[in-house]
N, C-alpha and C positions, 0 to 999 in steps of 0.2 A: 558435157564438161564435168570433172570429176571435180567436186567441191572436199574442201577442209572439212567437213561434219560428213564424208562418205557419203556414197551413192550420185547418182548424177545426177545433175540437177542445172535448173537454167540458168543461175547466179552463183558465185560465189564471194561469199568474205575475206578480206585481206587482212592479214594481220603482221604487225609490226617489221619488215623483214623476213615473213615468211619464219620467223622462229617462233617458238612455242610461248604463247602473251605471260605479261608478266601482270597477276588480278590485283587491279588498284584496290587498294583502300578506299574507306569513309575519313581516316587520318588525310590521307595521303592528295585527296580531292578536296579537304577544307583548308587543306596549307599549303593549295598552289597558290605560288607569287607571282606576279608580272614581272614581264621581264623587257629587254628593249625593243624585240620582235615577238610574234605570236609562236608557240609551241603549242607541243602534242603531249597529252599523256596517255599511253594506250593500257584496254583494260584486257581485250579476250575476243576474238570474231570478228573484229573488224571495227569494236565499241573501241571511241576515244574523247579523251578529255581536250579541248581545245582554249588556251587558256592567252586575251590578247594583249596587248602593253595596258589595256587601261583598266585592266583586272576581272574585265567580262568572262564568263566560263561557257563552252556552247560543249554539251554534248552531239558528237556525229558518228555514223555510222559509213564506212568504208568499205564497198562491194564491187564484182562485179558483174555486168550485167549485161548480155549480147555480144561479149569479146569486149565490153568498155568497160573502163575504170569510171563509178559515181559514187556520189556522199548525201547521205541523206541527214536531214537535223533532225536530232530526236528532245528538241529542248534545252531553259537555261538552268545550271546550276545556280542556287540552290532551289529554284521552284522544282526541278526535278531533279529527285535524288538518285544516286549510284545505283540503288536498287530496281529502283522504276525505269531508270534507262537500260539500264538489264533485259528488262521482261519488253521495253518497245524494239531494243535488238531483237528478244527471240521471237518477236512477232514479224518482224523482216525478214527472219531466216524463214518462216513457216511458208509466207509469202513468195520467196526466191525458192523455197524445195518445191511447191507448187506449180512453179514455172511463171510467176508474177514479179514484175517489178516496184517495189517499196515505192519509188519516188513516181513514178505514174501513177500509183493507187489513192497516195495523195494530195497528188494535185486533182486528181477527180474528185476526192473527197471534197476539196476546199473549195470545186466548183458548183459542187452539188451546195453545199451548203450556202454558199453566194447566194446561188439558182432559188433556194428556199429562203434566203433572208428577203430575196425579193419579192417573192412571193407570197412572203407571210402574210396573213389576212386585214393585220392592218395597214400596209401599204396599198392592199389592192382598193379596199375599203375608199383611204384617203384620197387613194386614184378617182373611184367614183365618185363620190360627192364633190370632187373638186370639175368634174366633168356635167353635174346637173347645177351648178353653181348660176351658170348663164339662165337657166330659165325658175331657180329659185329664187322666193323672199331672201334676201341674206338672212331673216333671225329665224327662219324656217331650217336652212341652211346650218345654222350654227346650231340649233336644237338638235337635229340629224347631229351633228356629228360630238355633240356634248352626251347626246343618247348613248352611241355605240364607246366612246372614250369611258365612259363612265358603269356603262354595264356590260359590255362585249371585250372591249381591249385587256383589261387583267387578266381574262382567262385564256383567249384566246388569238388577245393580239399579236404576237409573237410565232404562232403556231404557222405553219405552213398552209394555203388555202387547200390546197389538192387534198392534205391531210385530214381534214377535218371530215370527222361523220357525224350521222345522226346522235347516236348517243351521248358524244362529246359537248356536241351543241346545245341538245336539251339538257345535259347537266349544267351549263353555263347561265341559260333562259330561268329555269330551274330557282337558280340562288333571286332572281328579278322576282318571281311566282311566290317566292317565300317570304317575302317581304310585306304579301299582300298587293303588292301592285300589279293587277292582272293587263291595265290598260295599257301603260308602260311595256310589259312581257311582249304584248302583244304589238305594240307599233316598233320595239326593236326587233320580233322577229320579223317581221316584213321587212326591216330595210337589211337586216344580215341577207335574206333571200335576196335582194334586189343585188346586193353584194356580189353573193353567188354568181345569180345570173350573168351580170358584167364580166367575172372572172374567166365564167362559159365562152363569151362571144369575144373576150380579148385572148383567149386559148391560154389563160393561168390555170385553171382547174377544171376538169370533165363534168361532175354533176353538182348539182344542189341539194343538199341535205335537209333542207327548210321544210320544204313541203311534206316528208316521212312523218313530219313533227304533229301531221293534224291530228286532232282527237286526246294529244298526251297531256293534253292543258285544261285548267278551267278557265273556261271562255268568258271573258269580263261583260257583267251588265252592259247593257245600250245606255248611254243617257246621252238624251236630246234637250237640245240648249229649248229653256222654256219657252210658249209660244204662247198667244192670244189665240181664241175661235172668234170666229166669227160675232157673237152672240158678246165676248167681253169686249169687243171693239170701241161700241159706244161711252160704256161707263169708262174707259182707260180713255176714250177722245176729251170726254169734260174734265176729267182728274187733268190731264194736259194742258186743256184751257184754263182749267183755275190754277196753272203751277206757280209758286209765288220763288223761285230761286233763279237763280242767275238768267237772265231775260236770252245771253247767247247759250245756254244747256237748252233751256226753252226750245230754239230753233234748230238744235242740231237733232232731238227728238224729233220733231214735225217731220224735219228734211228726211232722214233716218227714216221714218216709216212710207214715206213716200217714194223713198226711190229706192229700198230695203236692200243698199250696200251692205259689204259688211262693215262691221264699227270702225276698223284697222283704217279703210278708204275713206270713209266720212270725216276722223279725228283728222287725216293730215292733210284732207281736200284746202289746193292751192285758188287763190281767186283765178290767178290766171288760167286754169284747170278749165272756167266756163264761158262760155259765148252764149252770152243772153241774145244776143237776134239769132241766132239759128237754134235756140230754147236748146243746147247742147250740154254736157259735162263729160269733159274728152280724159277719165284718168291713165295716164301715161302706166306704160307696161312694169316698169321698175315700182313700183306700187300695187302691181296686181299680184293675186299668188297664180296664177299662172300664167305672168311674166307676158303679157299680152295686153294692148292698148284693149281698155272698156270704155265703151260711149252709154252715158248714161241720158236718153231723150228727158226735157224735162216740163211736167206740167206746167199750165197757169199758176196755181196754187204753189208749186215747186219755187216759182219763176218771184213769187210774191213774198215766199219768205228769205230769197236774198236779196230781194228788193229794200227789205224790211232789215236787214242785216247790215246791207253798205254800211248806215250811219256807226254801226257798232265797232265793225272788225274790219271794213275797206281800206284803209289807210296801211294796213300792213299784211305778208306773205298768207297768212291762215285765214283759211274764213272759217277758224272754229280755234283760236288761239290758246294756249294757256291761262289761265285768270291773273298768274302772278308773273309770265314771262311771257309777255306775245313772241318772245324769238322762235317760241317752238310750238308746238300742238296740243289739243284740247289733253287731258290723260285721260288714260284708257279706261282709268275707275268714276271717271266724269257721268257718263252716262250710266251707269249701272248703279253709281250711286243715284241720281235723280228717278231712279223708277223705284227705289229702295224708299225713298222719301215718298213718294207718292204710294206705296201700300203694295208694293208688287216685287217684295223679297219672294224667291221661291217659284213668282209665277209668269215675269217675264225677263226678257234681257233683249238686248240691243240685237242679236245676231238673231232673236229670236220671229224677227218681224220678216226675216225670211221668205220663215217658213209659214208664217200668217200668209202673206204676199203668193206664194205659190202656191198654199192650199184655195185661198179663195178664187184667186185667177184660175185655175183649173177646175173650178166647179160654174164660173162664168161663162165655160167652156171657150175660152182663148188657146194656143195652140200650143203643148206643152212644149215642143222644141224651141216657141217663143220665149216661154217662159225660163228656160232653161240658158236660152243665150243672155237673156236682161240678169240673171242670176250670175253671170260668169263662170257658169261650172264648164268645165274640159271637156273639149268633144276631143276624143280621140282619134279620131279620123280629121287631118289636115285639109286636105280637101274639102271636103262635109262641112267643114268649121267656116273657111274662107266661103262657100255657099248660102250659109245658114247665113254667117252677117254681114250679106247683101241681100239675101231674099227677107229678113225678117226685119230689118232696120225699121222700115215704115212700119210693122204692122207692132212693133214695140212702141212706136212714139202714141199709137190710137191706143194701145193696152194699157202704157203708163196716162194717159190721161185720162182715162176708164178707172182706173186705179184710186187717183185722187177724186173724181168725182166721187166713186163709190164711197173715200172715206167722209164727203160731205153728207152721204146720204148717213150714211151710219150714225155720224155725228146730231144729226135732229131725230134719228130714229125711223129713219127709215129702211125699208130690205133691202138685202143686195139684189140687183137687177142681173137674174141666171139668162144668157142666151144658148139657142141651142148652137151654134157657132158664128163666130167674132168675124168680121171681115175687116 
């Protein structure tokens, strides 16, 4: 098909009657008026001004293409001027000498770029987190996602995921690293990688960039939440016994090291939570951090200080209450203050009795995958998990009551009792 710009070509442009165009002005395109129906003002190629009763201006382009007459929009006046519609004309024509169709091109464009709005990395992102929601803490959950909002989304929320590489990534990690917060760098590039991963196995993007990043960091200090040995047990047992502050902090220390939750479980343990004849403490899964019923067996000793509690705090929902609102739960700085009082800034903390708990139980030689189930830590393996607690249930009720004896012994000074293994 012989086209008006010569040479053959797959499209051609229509212009006004096939007579030779008559080139608007920049005058002539600011004083079109409306009128009672919509008109044409034509410029040159098939470019026209289309001007409609309510004084809207659309620039279009009139060609044809396959033996058919089509119109393509190339924008409104005044956001695009004469001259710029000009040059998206001759980018149409380049298109149609080519053997391409302007208006196919696109609407590929406009699907591609859809295709990437949806993909951009923070939708995929919000997709994941909204997908581990069910088996996270909520403020676990909202942490994750005030991380990535707050140090990932300005740079690269926006970005296409397929898009992104290593370089990009690390300059975004980069500005987190500058600030000095290495531990921070570090727990948002792991969940950008989890990110990744996800967008892998939902087929939004081929690789993960995450992992090229190892070694281009400095790797943040360890610090482990402080612990007691063995060895300061006793002198922290009498500090304890002579605590002279609030008689229910008093007992949520005792309980706390005896059944070495973490603080989180302890501050909002419900009364209804425990069945003293089956010496149980059933905390419900929405409570756990990983969203899984934990049954905590519980000592004589254990059994004594809620005994010793009823009179205190029985009458309502918490057994470790607010001091100035029982509606709600002990605070979190309740106990960290009380070991701060008693001389142990710096060298223990609530979370810390842990790992007291599972260093001395594994030198008793008790059986660490016991240890590890009464701890609530994740078995990865479902299966394995649902085995573990049914075969270890009883042999945690004899460990936790090993446990508490051991801290009576400690308490007059006596050693821990090492066996070579626990049945």
């Amino acid at each position: 098909m012989r086209g008006h710009f010569g040479g053959i070509i797959g499209g051609t442009f229509l212009t006004q009657a096939g007579r030779c165009p008559h080139m608007l002005t920049a005058v002539e395109v600011r004083n079109a008026k409306p009128r009672g129906k919509p008109y044409k003002l034509f410029d040159g190629a098939g470019l026209y001004l289309e001007v409609t009763p309510n004084g809207a201006r659309y620039w279009r382009l009139k060609y044809r293409f396959g033996g058919k007459e089509k119109r393509l929009a190339l924008g409104v006046y005044p956001r695009v001027s004469i001259a710029e519609a000009r040059e998206r004309r001759d980018t149409a024509h380049r298109l149609l000498r080519d053997g391409g169709d302007p208006s196919a091109v696109k609407q590929a464009a406009k699907r591609e770029a859809k295709l990437s709005e949806g993909n951009a990395f923070r939708i995929v992102a919000e997709e994941w987190i909204s997908k581990q929601r069910s088996r996270w803490d909520p403020k676990h959950a909202e942490a994750v996602a005030h991380s990535l909002e707050l140090n990932i989304f300005p740079e690269l929320g926006n970005r296409p995921i397929e898009e992104i590489e290593a370089p990009e990534l690390r300059a975004a990690l980069q500005k987190i690293e500058s600030r000095g917060a290495h531990e921070v760098r570090q727990r948002v590039q792991q969940r950008v990688g989890a990110v990744f991963r996800y967008g892998i196995a939902t087929g939004q993007c081929l690789r993960n960039p995450a992992p090229d990043l190892r070694g281009s960091f400095t790797s943040p200090r360890v610090r482990h939440h402080s612990a007691l040995t063995e060895k300061e047990l006793p002198e922290f047992l009498a500090r304890l016994d002579a605590y002279n502050g609030q008689p229910v902090t008093k007992f949520a220390l005792r309980l706390l090291l005896l059944t070495f939750v973490r603080t989180g479980e302890l501050r909002a343990a419900e009364w209804v939570e425990f069945d003293e004849d089956s010496a149980e403490w059933r905390i419900p899964a929405e409570r756990m951090k990983m969203r899984d019923v934990h049954i905590v067996p519980l000592s004589r000793q254990a059994l004594l200080v809620l005994k010793d509690l009823k009179p205190l705090t029985g009458v309502g929902r918490f057994v470790f209450p607010h001091w100035t609102n029982p509606a709600r739960c002990m605070s979190e700085n309740t106990i960290l203050g009380a070991l701060y009082r008693m001389g142990y800034h710096g060298r223990a903390t609530g979370h810390g009795f842990r790992a007291t708990a599972s260093t001395i139980l594994n030198e008793m030689g008790f059986a660490p995958d016991c240890i590890e189930r009464q701890l609530a830590h994740a078995e990865r393996n479902k299966v394995r998990a649902a085995y573990n607690h049914a075969q270890y249930l009883p042999e945690r009720r004899r460990m936790m009551q090993r446990w508490a004896d051991t801290l009576d012994r400690l308490a007059v000074g006596k050693p821990v009792a090492k066996l070579r293994r626990v049945v």
